[in-house]
N, CA, C and O atoms as CSV, one atom per row, in Angstrom:
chain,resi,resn,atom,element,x,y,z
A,1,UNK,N,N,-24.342,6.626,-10.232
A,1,UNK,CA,C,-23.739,5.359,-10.551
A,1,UNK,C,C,-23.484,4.576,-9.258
A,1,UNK,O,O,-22.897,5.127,-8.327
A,2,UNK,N,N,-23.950,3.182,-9.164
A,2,UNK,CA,C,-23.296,2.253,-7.720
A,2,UNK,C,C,-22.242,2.119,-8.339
A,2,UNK,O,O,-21.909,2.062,-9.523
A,3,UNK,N,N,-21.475,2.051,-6.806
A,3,UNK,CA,C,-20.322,1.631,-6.437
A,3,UNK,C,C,-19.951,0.054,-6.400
A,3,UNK,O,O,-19.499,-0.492,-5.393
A,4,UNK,N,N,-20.170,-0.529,-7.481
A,4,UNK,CA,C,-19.997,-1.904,-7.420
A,4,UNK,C,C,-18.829,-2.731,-6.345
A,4,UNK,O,O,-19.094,-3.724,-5.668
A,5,UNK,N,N,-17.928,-2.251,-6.388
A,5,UNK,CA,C,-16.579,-2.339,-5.169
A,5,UNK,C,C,-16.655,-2.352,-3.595
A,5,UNK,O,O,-15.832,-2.862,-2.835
A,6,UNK,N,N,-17.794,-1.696,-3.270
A,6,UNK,CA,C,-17.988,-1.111,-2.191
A,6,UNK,C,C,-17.497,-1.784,-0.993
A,6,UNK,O,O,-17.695,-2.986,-1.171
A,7,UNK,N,N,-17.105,-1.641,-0.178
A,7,UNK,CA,C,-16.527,-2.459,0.878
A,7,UNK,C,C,-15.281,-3.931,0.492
A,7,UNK,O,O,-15.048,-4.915,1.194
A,8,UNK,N,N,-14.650,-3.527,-0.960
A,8,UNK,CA,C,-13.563,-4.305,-1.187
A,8,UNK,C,C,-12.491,-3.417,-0.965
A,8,UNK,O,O,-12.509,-2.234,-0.623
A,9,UNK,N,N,-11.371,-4.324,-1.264
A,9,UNK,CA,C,-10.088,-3.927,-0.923
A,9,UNK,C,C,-9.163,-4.501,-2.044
A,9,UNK,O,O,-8.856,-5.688,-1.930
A,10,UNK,N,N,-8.615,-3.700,-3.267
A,10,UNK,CA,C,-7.253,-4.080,-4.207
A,10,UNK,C,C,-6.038,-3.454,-3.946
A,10,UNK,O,O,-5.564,-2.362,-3.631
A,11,UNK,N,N,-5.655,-4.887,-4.271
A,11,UNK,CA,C,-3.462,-4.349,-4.309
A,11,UNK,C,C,-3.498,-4.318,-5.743
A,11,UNK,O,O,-3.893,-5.218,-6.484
A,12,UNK,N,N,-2.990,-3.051,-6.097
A,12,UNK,CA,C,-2.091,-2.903,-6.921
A,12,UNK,C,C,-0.666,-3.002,-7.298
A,12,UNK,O,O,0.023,-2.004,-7.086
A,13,UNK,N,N,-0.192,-3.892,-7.748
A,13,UNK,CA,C,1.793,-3.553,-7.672
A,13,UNK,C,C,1.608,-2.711,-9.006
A,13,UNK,O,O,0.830,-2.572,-9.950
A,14,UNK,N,N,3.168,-2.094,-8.343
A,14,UNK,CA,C,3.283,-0.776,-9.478
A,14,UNK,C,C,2.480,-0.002,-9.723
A,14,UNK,O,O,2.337,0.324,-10.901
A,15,UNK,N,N,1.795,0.483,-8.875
A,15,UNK,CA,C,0.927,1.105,-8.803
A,15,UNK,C,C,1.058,2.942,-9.079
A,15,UNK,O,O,0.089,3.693,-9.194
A,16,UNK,N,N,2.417,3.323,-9.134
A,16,UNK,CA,C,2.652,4.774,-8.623
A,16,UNK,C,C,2.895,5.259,-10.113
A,16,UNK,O,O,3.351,6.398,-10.217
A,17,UNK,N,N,2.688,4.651,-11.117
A,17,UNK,CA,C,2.552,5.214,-12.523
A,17,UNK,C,C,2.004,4.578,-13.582
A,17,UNK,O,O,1.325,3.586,-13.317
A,18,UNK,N,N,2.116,4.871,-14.629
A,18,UNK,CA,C,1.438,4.114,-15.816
A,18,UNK,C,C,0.016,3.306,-15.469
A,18,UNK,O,O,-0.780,3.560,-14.565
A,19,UNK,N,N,-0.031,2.517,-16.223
A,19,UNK,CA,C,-1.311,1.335,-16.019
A,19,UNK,C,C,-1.206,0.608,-14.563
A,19,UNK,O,O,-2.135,-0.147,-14.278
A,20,UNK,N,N,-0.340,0.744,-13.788
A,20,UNK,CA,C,-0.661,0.890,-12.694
A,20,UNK,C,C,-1.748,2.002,-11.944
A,20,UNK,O,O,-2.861,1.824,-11.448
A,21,UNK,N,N,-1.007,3.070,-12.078
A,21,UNK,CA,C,-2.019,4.210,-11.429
A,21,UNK,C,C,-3.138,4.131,-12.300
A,21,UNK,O,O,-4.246,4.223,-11.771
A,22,UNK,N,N,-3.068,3.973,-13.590
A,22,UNK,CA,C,-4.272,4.038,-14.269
A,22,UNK,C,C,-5.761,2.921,-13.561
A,22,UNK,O,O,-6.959,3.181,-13.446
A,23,UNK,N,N,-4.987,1.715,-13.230
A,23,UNK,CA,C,-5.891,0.880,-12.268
A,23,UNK,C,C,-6.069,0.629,-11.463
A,23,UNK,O,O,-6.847,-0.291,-11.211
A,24,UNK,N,N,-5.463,1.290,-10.617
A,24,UNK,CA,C,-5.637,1.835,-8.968
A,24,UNK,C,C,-6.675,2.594,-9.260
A,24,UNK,O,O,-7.796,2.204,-8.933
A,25,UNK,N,N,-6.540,3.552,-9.784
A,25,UNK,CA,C,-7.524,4.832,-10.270
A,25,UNK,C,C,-9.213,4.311,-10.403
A,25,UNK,O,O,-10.215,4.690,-9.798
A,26,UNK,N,N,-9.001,3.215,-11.541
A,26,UNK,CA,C,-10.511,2.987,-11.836
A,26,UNK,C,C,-11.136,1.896,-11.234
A,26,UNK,O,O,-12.128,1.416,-11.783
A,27,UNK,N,N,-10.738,1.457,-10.254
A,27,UNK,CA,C,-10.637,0.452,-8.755
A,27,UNK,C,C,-11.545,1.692,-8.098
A,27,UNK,O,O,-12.736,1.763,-7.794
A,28,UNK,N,N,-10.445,2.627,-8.019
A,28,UNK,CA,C,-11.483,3.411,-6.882
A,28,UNK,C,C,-12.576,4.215,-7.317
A,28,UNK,O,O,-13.245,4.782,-6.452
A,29,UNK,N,N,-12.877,4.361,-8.573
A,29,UNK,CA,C,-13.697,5.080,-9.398
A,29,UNK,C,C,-15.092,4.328,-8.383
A,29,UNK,O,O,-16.025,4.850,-7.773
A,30,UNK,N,N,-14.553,2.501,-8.632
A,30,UNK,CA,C,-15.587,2.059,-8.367
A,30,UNK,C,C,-16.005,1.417,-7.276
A,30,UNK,O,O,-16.770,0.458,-7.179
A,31,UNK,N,N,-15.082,2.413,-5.953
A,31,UNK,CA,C,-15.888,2.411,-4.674
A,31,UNK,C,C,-14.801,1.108,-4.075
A,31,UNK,O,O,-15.192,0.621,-3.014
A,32,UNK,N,N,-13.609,0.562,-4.597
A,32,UNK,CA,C,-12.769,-0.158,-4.080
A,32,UNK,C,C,-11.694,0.720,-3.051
A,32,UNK,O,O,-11.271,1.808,-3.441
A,33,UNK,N,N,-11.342,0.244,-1.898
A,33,UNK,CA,C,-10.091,0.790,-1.130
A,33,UNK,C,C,-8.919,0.513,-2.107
A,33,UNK,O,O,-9.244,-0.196,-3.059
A,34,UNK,N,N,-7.928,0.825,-2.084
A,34,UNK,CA,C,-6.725,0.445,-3.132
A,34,UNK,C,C,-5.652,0.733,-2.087
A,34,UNK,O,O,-5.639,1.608,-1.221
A,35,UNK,N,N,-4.637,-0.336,-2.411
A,35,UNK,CA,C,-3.076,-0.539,-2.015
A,35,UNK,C,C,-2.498,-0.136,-3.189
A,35,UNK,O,O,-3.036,-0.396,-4.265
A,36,UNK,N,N,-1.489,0.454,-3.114
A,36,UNK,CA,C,-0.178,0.067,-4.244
A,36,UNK,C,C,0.835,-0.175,-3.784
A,36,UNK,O,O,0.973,-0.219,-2.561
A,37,UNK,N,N,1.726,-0.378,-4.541
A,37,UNK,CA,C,3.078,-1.204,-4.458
A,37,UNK,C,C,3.870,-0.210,-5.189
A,37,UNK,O,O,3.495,0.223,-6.278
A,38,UNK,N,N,5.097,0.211,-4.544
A,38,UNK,CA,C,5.996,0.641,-5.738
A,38,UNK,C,C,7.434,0.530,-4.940
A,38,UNK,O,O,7.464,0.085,-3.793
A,39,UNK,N,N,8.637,0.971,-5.633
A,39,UNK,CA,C,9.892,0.370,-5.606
A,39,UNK,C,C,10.280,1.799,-5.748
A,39,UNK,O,O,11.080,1.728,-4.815
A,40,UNK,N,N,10.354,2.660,-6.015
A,40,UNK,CA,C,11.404,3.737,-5.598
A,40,UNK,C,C,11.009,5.185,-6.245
A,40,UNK,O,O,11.829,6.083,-6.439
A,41,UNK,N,N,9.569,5.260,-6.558
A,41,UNK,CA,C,9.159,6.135,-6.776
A,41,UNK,C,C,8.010,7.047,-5.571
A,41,UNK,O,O,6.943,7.588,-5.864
A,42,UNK,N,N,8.637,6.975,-4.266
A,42,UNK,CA,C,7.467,7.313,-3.144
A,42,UNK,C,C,7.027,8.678,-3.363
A,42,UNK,O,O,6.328,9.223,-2.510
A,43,UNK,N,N,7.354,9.256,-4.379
A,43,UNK,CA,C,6.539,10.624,-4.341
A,43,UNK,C,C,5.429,10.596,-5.625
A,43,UNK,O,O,4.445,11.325,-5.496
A,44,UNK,N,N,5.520,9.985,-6.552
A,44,UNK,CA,C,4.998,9.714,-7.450
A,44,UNK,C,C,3.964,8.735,-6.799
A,44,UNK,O,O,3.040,8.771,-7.611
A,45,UNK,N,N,3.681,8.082,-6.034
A,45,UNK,CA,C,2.919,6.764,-5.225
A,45,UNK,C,C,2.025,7.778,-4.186
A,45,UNK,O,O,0.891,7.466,-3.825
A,46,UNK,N,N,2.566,8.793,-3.841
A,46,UNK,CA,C,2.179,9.308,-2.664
A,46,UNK,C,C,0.954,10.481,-3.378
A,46,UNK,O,O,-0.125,10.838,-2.904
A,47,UNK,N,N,1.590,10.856,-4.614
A,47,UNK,CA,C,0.992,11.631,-5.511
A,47,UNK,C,C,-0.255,11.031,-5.708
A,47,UNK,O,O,-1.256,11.713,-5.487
A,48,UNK,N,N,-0.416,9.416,-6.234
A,48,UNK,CA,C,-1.871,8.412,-6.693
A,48,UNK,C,C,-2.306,8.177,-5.496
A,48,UNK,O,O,-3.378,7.585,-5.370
A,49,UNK,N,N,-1.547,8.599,-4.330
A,49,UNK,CA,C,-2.651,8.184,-3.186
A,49,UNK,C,C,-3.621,9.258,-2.907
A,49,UNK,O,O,-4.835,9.230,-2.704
A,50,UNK,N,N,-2.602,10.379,-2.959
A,50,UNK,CA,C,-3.770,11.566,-3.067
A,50,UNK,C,C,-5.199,11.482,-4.301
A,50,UNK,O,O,-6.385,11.475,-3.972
A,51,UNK,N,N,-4.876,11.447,-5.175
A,51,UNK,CA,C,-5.556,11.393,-6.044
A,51,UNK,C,C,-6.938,10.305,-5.628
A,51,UNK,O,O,-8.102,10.699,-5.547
A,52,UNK,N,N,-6.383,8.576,-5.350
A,52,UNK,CA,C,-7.420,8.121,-4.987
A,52,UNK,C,C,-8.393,8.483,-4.148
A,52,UNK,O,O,-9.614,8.400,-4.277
A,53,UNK,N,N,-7.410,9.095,-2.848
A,53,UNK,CA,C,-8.273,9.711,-1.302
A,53,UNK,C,C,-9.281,10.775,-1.978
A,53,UNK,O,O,-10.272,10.794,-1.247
A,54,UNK,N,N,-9.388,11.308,-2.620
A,54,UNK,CA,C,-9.809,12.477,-3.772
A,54,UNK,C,C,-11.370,12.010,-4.163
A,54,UNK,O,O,-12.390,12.689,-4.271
A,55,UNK,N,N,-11.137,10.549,-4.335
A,55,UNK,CA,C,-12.132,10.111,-4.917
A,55,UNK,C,C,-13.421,9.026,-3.621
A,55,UNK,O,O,-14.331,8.256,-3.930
A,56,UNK,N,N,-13.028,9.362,-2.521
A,56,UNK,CA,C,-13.645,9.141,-1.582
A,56,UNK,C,C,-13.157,7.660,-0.733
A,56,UNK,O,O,-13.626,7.267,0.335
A,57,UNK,N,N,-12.084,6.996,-1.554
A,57,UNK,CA,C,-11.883,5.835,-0.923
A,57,UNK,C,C,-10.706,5.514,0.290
A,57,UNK,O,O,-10.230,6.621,0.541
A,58,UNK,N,N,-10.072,4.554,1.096
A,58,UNK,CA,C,-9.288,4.664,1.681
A,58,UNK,C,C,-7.988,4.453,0.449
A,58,UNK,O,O,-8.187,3.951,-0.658
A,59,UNK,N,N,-6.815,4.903,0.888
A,59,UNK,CA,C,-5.516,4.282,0.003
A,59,UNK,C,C,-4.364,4.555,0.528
A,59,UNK,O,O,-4.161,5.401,1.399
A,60,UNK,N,N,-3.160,3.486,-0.246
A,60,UNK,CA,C,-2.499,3.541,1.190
A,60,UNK,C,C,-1.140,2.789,0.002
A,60,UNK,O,O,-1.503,1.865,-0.725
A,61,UNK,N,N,0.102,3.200,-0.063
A,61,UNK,CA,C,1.083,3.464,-0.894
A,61,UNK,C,C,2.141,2.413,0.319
A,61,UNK,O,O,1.980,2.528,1.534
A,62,UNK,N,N,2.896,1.706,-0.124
A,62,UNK,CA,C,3.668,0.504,0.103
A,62,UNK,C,C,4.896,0.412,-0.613
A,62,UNK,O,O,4.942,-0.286,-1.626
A,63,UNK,N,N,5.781,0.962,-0.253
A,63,UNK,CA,C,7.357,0.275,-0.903
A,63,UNK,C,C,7.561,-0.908,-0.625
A,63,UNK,O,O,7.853,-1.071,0.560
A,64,UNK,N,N,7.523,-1.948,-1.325
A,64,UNK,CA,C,7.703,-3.379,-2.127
A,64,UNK,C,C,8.242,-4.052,-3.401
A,64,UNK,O,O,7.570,-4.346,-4.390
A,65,UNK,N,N,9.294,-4.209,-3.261
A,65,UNK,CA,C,10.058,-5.102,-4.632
A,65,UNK,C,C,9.411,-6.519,-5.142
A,65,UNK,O,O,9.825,-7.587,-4.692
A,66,UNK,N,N,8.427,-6.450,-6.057
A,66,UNK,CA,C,7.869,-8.181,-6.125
A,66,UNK,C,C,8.588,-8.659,-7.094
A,66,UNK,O,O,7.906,-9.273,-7.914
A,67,UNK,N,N,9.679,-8.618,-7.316
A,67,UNK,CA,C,11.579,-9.226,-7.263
A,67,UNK,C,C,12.032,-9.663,-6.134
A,67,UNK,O,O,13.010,-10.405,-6.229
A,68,UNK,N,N,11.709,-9.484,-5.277
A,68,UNK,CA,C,12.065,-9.978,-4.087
A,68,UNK,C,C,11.179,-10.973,-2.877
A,68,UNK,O,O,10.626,-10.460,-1.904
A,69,UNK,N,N,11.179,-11.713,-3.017
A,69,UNK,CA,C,10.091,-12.793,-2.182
A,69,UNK,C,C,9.817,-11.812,-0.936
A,69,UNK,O,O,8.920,-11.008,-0.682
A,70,UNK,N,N,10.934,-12.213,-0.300
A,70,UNK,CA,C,10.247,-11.504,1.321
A,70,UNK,C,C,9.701,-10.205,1.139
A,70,UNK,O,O,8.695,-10.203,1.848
A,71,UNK,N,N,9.799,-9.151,0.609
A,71,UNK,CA,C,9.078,-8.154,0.179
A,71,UNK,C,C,7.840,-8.382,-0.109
A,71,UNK,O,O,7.001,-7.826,0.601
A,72,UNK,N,N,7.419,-9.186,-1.135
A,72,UNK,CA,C,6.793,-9.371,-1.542
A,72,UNK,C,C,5.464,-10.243,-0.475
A,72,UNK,O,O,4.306,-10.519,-0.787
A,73,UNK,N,N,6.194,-10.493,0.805
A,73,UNK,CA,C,5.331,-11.438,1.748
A,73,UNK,C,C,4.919,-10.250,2.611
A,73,UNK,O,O,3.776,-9.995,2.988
A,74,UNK,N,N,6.078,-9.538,2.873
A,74,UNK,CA,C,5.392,-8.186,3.810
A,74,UNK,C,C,4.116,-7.466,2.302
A,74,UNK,O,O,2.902,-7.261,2.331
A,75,UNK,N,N,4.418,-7.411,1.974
A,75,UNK,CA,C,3.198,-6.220,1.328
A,75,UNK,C,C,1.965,-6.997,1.608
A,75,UNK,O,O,1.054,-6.376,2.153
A,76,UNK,N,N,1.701,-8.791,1.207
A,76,UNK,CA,C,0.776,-9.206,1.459
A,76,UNK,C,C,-0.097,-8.772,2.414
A,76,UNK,O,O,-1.299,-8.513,2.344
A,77,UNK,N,N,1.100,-8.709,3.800
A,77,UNK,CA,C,0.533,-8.724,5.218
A,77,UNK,C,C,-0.088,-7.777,5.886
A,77,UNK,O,O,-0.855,-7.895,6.842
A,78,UNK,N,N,0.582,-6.044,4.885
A,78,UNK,CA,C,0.030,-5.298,5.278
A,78,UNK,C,C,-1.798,-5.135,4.809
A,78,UNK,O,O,-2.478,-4.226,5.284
């Protein structure tokens, strides 16, 4: 199967459970790097990062409140 994604890059918010991780997940199925976003679950986030790295892509887990503007400007930046 190509990697249609290949050399992209998605943010996910909320990423560290539910239909979050579920689309982080199939992001990287398809050859996308993936960010997530999460708010106070860093082991559960750290858990979908493994999982993505698993699947050959880069990924990379972000505590960010997008309730909160300035939060929400740092995650951009990273």
């Amino acid at each position: 199967m190509q990697k249609s994604l290949n050399g992209k890059v998605a943010l996910i918010t909320g990423g560290s459970r539910g239909l979050g991780a579920s689309t982080a997940e199939a992001f990287a199925e398809l050859g996308a790097d993936v960010a997530i976003s999460y708010v106070a679950s860093a082991d559960k986030a750290e858990g979908v990062v493994e999982r993505l790295k698993a699947k050959g892509v880069r990924a990379l887990a972000i505590q960010s409140d997008q309730a909160d503007t300035a939060a929400a400007s740092l995650l951009v930046k990273n």
